[in-house]
C-alpha positions in Angstrom: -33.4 -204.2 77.4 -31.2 -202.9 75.3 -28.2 -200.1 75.1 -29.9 -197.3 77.9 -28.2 -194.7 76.1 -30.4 -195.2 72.8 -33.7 -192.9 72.9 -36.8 -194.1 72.2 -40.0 -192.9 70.7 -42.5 -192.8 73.5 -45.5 -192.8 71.5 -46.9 -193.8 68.9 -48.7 -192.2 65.5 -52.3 -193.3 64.6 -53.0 -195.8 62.4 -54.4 -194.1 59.6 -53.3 -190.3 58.9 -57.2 -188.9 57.9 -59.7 -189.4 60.5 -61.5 -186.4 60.6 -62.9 -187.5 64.3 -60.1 -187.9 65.7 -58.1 -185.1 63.8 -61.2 -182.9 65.6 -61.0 -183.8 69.2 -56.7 -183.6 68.9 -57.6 -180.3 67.7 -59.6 -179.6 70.8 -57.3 -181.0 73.2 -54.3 -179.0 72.0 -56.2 -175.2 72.1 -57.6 -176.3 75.8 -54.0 -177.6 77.1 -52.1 -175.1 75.1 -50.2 -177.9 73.6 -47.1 -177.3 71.0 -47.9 -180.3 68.5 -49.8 -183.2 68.0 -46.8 -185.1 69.1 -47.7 -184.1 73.0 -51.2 -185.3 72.3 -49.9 -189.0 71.2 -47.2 -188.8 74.1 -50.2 -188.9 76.4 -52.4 -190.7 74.9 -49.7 -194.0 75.1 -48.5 -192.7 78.2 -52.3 -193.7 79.3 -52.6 -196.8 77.1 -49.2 -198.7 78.9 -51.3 -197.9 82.3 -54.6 -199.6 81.1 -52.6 -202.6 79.2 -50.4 -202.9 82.6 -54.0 -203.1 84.6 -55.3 -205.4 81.9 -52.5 -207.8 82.7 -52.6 -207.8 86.5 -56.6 -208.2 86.4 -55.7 -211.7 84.5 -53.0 -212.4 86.6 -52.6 -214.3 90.6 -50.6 -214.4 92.9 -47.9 -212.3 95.5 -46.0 -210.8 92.4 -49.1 -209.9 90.6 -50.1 -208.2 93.6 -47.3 -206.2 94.6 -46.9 -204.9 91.0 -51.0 -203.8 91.3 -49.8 -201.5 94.6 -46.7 -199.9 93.0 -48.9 -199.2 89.8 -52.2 -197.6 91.6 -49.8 -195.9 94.5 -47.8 -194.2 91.6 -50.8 -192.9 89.5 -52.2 -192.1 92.9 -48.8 -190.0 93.8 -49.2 -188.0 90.5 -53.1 -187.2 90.8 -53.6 -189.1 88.0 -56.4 -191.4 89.7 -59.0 -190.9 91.9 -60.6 -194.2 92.5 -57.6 -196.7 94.1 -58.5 -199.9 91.8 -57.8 -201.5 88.7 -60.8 -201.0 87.3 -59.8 -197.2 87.9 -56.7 -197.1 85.6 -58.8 -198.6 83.1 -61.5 -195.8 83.2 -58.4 -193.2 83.1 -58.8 -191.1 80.0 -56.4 -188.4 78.3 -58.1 -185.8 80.6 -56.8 -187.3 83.2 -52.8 -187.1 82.2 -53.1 -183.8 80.6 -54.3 -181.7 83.8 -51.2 -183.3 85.7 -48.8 -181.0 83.4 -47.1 -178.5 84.7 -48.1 -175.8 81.9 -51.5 -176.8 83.1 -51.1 -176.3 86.6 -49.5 -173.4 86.4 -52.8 -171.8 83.9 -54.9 -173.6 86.4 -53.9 -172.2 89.5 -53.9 -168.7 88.5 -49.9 -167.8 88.3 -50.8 -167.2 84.4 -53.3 -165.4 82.2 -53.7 -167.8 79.5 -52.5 -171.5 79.3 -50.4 -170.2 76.5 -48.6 -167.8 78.4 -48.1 -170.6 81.4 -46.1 -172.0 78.3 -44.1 -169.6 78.1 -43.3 -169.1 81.8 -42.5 -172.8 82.1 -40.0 -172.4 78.8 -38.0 -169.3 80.0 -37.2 -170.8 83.6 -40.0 -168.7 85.2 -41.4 -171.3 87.1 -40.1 -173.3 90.0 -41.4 -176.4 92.2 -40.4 -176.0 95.7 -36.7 -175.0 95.1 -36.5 -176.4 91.4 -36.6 -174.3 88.2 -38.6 -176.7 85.5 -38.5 -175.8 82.1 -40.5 -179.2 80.4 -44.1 -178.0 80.4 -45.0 -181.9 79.8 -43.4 -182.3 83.3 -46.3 -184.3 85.8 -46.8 -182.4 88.7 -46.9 -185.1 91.9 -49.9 -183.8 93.6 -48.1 -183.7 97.1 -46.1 -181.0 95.5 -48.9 -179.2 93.5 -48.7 -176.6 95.9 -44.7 -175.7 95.6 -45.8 -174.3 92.6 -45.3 -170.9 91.8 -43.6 -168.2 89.4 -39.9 -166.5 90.0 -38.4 -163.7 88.4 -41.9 -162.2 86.7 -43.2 -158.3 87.5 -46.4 -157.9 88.9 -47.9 -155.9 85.9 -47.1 -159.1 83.5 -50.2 -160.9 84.8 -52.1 -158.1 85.0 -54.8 -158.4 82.0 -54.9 -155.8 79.5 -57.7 -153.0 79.5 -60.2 -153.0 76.5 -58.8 -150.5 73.7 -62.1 -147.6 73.4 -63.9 -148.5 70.5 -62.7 -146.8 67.0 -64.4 -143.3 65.4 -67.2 -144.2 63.8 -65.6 -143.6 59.9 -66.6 -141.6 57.2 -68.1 -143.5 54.9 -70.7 -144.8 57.6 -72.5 -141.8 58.5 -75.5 -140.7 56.9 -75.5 -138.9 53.5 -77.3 -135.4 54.1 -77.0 -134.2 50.7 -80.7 -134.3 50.5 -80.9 -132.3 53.5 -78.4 -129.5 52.1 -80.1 -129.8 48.9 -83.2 -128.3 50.8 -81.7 -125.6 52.6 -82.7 -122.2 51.5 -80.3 -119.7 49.8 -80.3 -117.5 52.8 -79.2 -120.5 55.6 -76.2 -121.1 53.0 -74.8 -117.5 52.6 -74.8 -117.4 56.1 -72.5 -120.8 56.3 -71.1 -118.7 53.4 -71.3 -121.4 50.6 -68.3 -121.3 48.2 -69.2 -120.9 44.8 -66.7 -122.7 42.7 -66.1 -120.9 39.3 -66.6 -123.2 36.3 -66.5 -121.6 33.0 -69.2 -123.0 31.4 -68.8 -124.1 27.6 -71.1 -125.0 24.9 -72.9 -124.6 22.0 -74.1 -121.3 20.4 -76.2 -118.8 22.7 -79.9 -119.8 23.3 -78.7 -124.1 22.8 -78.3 -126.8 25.6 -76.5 -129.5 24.6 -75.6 -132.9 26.7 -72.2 -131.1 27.7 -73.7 -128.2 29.7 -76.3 -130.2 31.0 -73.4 -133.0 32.5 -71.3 -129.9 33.5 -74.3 -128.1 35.6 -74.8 -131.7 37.4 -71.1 -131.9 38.4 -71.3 -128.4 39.4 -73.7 -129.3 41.7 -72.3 -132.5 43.4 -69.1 -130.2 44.2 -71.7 -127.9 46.0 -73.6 -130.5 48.1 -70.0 -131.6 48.9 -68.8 -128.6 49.9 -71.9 -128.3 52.6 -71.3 -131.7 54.0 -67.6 -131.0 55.1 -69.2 -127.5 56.5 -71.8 -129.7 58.3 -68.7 -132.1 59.3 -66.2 -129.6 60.3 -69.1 -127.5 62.2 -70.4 -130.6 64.1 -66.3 -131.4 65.2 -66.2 -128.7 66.7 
């Protein structure tokens, strides 16, 4: 058996390191059971395996020891919830699933006393969660199903499990509205000295009297984007108010 006080792995890594299947589904299982690490994932995984193997060997075997063993194996996995159909053949169908939804994290998100499975994590770590008058802090801890229902959450306010309200959805921004430039471009010059459009004053410099040159001409343009800019923070300021 060995020295008791040694600790042993109780699992074991796959095989080959780059299966993109099975990297996948480990994936999968970890964001449904809110799982910390693919180590929990392999922890179940041969947790179920010894079960089936155990099975295996009792289905090939005879006799009154063989059939003892077969009754404390299926009464145990039937204690913990862990199997529905009282049989061997049962703990050979039993999958991952099965073990997984027998944590206590997973009770605890499953029954309600959290909002998210992640946050049943957390409950479970912090001592926030007791079954029947014991505080468990081992999410991977199997819940027997006689004492599913002790469940429940100590020292936690009421407005902790109460689910946030949606924020109000953001201003629509600036740069998104339409651009009305043609539409103050087509005012007429009485509509803007009632806004009372400001006239910025631009010296305009150039070439001798009676000559436009490329200068004056990129001048008069600029000019005139300052105006239609002008009238669109009117337009903006006026519809603010």
């Amino acid at each position: 058996m060995g020295d008791p006080r040694k600790r042993r792995k109780k699992y074991t890594r796959p095989s080959h390191p780059w299966q993109g299947e099975r990297i996948q589904k480990e994936n999968e299982l970890a964001k449904e059971y809110g799982l910390k690490n693919k180590k929990e994932v392999w922890k179940a995984k041969s947790a179920v395996g010894k079960f089936r193997e155990q099975a295996r060997l009792l289905l090939g075997s005879a006799g009154e020891e063989a059939e003892k063993e077969s009754k404390n194996l299926l009464n145990k996995l039937t204690r913990l919830g862990v199997l529905s159909n009282y049989s061997l053949e049962g703990v050979l169908a039993l999958t991952i699933d099965d073990l997984l939804n027998r944590r206590l994290q997973t009770v605890v998100y499953r029954r309600g006393l959290a909002n998210t499975v992640d946050q049943a994590r957390q409950f479970v770590s912090h001592k926030h969660v007791s079954v029947g008058d014991r505080i468990i802090d081992v999410p991977g801890y199997i819940v027997p199903r006689d004492r599913e229902e002790l469940v429940r959450v100590v020292g936690i306010s009421p407005k902790t499990l109460e689910k946030p309200e949606k924020k109000p959805e953001r201003r629509e921004r600036r740069f998104e509205r339409p651009d009305r430039r043609p539409e103050i471009a087509a005012r007429k010059p009485e509509e803007a000295e009632a806004v009372g459009e400001i006239k910025p004053e631009i010296e305009e410099t150039g070439p001798a009297v009676g000559e436009t040159g490329p200068v004056v001409e990129e001048i008069k343009l600029e000019v005139e984007e300052i105006k239609l800019e002008v009238e669109e923070i009117k337009l903006e300021v006026k519809e603010d108010e």
